[in-house]
C-alpha positions, -999 to 999 in steps of 0.1 A, spaced: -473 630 -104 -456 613 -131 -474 612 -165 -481 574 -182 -467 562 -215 -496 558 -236 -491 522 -257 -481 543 -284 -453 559 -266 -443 529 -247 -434 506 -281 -418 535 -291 -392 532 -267 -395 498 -265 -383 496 -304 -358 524 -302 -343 506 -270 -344 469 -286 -330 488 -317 -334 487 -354 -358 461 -367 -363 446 -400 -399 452 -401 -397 485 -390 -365 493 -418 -388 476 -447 -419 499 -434 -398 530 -441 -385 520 -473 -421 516 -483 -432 543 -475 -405 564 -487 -406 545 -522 -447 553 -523 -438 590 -515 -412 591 -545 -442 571 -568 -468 596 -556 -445 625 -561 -435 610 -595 -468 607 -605 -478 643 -596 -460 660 -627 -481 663 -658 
């Protein structure tokens, strides 16, 4: 019996198939400038 891909795991592989997208790029970079900002903001 062969397991599903849940939605999640299906545009998963869907975007690492179709490749890279701009979207997806600008998502990280948010998120990794936000993590900088938060850790920034951490120290007294």
């Amino acid at each position: 019996k062969g397991e599903e891909l849940s939605t999640q795991d299906a545009a998963l592989e869907k975007s690492l198939l179709e490749g890279p997208s701009p979207a997806a790029a600008s998502a990280v970079s948010v998120q990794q400038e936000d993590k900088e900002d938060f850790l920034s903001n951490i120290d007294p």
